[in-house]
MIRO-34898 format. One record per residue (C-alpha): x, y negated, z; residue number from 1. Coordinates in steps of 0.1 Angstrom, whole numbers, plus 5000, padded with zeros to 4 digits. Each point is the difference from the previous one (the first is absolute). Layout:
<pts>
PT     c1     c2     c3   resi
PT      X      Y      Z    NUM
...
</pts>
This chain:
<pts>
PT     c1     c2     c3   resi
PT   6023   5045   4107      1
PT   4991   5015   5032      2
PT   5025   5004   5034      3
PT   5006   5036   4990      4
PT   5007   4996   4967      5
PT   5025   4968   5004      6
PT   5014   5027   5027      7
PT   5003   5029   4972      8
PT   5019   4974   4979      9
PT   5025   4991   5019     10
PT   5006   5034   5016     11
PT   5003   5013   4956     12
PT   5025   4973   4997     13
PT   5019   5002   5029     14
PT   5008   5039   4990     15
PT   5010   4987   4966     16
PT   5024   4975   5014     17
PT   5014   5030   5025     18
PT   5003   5020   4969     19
PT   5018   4976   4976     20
PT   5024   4995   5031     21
PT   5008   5035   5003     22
PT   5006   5006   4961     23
PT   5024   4965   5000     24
PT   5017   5023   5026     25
PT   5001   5030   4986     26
PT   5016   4982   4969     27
PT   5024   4981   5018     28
PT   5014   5030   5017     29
PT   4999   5025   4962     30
PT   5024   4967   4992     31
PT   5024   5007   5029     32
PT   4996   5042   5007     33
PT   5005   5032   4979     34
PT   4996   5034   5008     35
PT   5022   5029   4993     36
PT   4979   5025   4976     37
PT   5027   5022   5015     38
PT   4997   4998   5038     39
PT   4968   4975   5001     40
PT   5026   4976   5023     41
PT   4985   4962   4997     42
PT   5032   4981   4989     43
PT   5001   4960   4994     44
PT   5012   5000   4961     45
PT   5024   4973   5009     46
PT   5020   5029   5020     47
PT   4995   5029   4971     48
PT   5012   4972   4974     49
PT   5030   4991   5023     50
PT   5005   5041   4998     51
PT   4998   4996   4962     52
PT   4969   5017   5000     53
PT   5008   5032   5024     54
PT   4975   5007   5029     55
PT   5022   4995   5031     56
PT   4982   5027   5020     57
PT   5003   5026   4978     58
PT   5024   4991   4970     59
PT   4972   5003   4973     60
PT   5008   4983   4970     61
PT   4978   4979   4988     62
PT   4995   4995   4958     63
PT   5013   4969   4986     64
PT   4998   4980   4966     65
PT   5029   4995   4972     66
PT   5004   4964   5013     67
PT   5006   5009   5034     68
PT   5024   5030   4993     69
PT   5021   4979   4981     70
PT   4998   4977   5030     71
PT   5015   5026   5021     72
PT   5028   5014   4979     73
PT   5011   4978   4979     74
PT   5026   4967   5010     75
PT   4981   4969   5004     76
PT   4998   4980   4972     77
PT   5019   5030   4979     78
PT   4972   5013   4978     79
PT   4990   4990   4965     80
PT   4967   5014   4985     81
PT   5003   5013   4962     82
PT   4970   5006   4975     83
PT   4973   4988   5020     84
PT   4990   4991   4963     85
PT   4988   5033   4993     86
PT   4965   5002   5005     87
PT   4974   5031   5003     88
PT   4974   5007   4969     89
PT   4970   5018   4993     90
PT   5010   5016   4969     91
PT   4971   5031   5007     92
PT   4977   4975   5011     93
PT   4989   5024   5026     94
PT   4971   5000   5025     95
PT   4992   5023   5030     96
PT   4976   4979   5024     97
PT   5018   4965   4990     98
PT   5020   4995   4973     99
PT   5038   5002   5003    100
PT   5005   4964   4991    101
PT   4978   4991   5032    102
PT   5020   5023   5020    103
PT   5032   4982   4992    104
PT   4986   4968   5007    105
PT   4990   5011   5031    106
PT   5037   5017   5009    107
PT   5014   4964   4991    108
PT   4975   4983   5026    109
PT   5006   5019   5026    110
PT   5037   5001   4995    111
PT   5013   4973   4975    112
PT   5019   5024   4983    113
PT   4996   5005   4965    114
PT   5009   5037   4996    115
PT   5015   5029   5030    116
PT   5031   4996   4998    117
PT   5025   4968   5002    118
PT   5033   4999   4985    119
PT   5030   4982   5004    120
PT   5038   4996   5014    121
PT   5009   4992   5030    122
PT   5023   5008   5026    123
PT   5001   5020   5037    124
PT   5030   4992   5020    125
PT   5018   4978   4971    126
PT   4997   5035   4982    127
PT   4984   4995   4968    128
PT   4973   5017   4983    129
PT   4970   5007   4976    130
PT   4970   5009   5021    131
PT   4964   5010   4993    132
PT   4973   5000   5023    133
PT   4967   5015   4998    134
PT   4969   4981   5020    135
PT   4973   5027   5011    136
PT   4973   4971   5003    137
PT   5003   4994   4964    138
PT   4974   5034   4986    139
PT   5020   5025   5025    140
PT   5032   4988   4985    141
PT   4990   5021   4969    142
PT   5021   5000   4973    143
PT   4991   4989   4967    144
PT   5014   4987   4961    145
PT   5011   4969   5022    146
PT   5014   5016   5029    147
PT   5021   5023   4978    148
PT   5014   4972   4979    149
PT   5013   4975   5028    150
PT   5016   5029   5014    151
PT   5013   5013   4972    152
PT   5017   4966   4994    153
PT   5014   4999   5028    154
PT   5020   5026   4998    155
PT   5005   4989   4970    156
PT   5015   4965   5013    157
PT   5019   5020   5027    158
PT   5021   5015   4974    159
PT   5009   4970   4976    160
PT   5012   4990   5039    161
PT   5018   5030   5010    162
PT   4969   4994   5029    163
PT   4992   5032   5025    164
PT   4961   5002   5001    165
PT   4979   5004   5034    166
PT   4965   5011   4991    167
PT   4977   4995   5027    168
PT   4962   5020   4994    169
PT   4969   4998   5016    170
PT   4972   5021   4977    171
PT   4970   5022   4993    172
PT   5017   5012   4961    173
PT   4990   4987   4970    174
PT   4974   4982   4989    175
PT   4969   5018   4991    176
PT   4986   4967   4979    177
PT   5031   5004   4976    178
PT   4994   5036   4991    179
PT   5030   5014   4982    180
PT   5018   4964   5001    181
PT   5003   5002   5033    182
PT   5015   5035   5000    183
PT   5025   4991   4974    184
PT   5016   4977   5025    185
PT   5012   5024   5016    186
PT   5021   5015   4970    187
PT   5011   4964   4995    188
PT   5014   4988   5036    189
PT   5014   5039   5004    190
PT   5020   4996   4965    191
PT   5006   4964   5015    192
PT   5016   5017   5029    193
PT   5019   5027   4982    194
PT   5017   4969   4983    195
PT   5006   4981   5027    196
PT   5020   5031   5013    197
PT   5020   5005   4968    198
PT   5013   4966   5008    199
PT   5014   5012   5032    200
PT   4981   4976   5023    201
PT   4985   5004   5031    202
PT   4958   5007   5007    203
PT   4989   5004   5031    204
PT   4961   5010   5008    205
PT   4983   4984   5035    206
PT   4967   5018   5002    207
PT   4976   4984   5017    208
PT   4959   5007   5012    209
PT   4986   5020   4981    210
PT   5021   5010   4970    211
PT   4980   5022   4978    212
PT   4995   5008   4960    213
PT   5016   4993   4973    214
PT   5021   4977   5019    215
PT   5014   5032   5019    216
PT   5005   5016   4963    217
PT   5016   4975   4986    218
PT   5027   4970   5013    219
PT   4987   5007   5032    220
PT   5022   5029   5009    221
PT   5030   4996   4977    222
PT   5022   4985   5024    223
PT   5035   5008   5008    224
PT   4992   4994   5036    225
PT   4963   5001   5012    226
PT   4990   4979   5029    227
PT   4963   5007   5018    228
PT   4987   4975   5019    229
PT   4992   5013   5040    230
PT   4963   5017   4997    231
PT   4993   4993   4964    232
PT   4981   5028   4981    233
PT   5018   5013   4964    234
PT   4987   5025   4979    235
PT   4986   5006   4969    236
PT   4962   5013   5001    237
PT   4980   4992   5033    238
PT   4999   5025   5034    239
PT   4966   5005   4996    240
PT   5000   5012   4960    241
PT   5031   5020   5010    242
PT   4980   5018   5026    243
PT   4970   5004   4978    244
PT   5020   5017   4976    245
PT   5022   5023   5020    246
PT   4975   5003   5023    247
PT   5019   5000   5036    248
PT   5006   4972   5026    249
PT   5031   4979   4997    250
PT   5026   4992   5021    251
PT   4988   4972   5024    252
PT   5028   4978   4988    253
PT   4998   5010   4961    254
PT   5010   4972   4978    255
PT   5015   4979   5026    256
PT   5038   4987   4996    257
PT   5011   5022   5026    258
PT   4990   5026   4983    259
PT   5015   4993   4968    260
PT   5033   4996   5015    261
PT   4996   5034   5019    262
PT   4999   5021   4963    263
PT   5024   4974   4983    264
PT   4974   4981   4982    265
PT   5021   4968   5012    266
PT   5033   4985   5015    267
PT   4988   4983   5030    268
PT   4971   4987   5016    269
PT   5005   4965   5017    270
PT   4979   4978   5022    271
PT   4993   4967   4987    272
PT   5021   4977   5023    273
PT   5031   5024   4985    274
PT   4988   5000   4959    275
PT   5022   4967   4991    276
PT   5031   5011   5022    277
PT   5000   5037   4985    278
PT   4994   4988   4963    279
PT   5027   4968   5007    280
PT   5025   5035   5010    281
PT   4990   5023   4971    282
PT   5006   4967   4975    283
PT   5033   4995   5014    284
PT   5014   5035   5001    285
PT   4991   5000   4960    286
PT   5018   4968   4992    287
PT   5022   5002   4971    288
</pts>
């Protein structure tokens, strides 16, 4: 090996070292900062979790998972998940790129769920109830044979209890890998609704980002009082389908909760830090 070659070397692997550094760095700080995809503020994710998940800059609110909304609204220690037996099929043993059996594998990796939705009882405030919660990570928190059945039971349980229901969603609609199943759910939770109304108890909606589909055609906008999470987006068909086939330009804040509450669409709209305080009032001003 000659002088300049022995040189060569250890210049290579000195910018290899520098660059191993600066990626260990670059790691270390993804592990402590976030940034806003509202107002691109860099924010340690230590102070947007002790904000339960709200940019402190510019109030966005962040999306969060079943598990962690149950964290935040529920009493410590209070809830009790129901029919976490009930498990997804493939009874159309479909396939689009992958197979819908390797998709829900997937969903269940990434999110140790089973299925969109969790179920249970629990209580906010000492005020007890029969909630459902919907998980966007888990396929867009779209609603399939499964999904329909655990809430439907639910409801079902909040009536034998004389139980007021809180539905929490978070979805794109129904699932397109169920066909027609997955469009009959939302007959099913709807006529599970109707009944849970002829019992005389309470159900209450909290919308949450994005709301969309079947879910909005179905249990998702049933409620005697309607909640919309701060900034969440609710509709039925996407703003840019709607555009396509009206052809003209939306309203800059179509969709949004805002929005909604502006043409009656729903009862409030509520930051996050306020959810488990309004719902804790609304539960105990229907008290029998």
């Amino acid at each position: 090996m000659t002088i300049q070659e022995w040189f060569e070397q250890r210049k290579e692997a000195q910018i290899q070292r520098r660059q191993m550094e600066s990626r260990n760095e670059n790691e270390e700080l993804s592990d402590l900062w976030t940034k806003c995809v509202h107002c691109e503020s860099q924010i340690t994710k230590k102070e947007v979790e002790e904000h339960m998940m709200v940019c402190p800059v510019c109030d966005y609110h962040f999306r969060i998972n079943a598990r962690e909304r149950i964290h935040q609204l529920l009493d410590e220690g209070s809830f009790e998940e129901m029919f976490n037996e009930v498990l997804p099929t493939d009874p159309l043993n479909f396939t689009d790129t992958v197979s819908y059996k390797e998709r829900l594998e997937k969903a269940h990796e990434k999110t140790g769920l089973d299925e969109a939705v969790i179920t249970g009882i629990g209580s906010i405030e000492e005020h007890k109830l029969a909630i459902a919660v919907m998980d966007f990570d888990f396929m867009g928190g779209s609603m399939g044979s499964v999904v329909g059945e655990k809430v439907t039971r639910i409801i079902e349980e909040a009536i034998k209890r004389r139980l007021p229901v809180l539905a929490v969603t978070s979805s794109g609609g129904a699932r397109m890998q169920e066909s027609a199943l997955s469009l009959m759910q939302m007959a099913k939770t709807s006529c599970a609704v109707s009944r849970l109304d002829e019992a005389g108890l309470l159900y209450i909606n909290l919308l949450t980002e994005p709301t969309f589909g079947g879910i909005t055609a179905s249990f998702g906008m049933l409620g005697d009082i309607i909640i919309a999470e701060q900034g969440a987006r609710i509709g039925f068909a996407g703003r840019r389908v709607i555009e396509q086939t009206i052809r003209q330009k939306l309203p800059s804040d179509f969709q949004t909760a805002e929005y909604l509450l502006k043409y009656g669409q729903v009862d409030m709209v509520s930051r996050r830090q306020d959810l488990r305080k309004n719902i804790a009032s609304i539960l105990m001003m229907h008290e029998v």
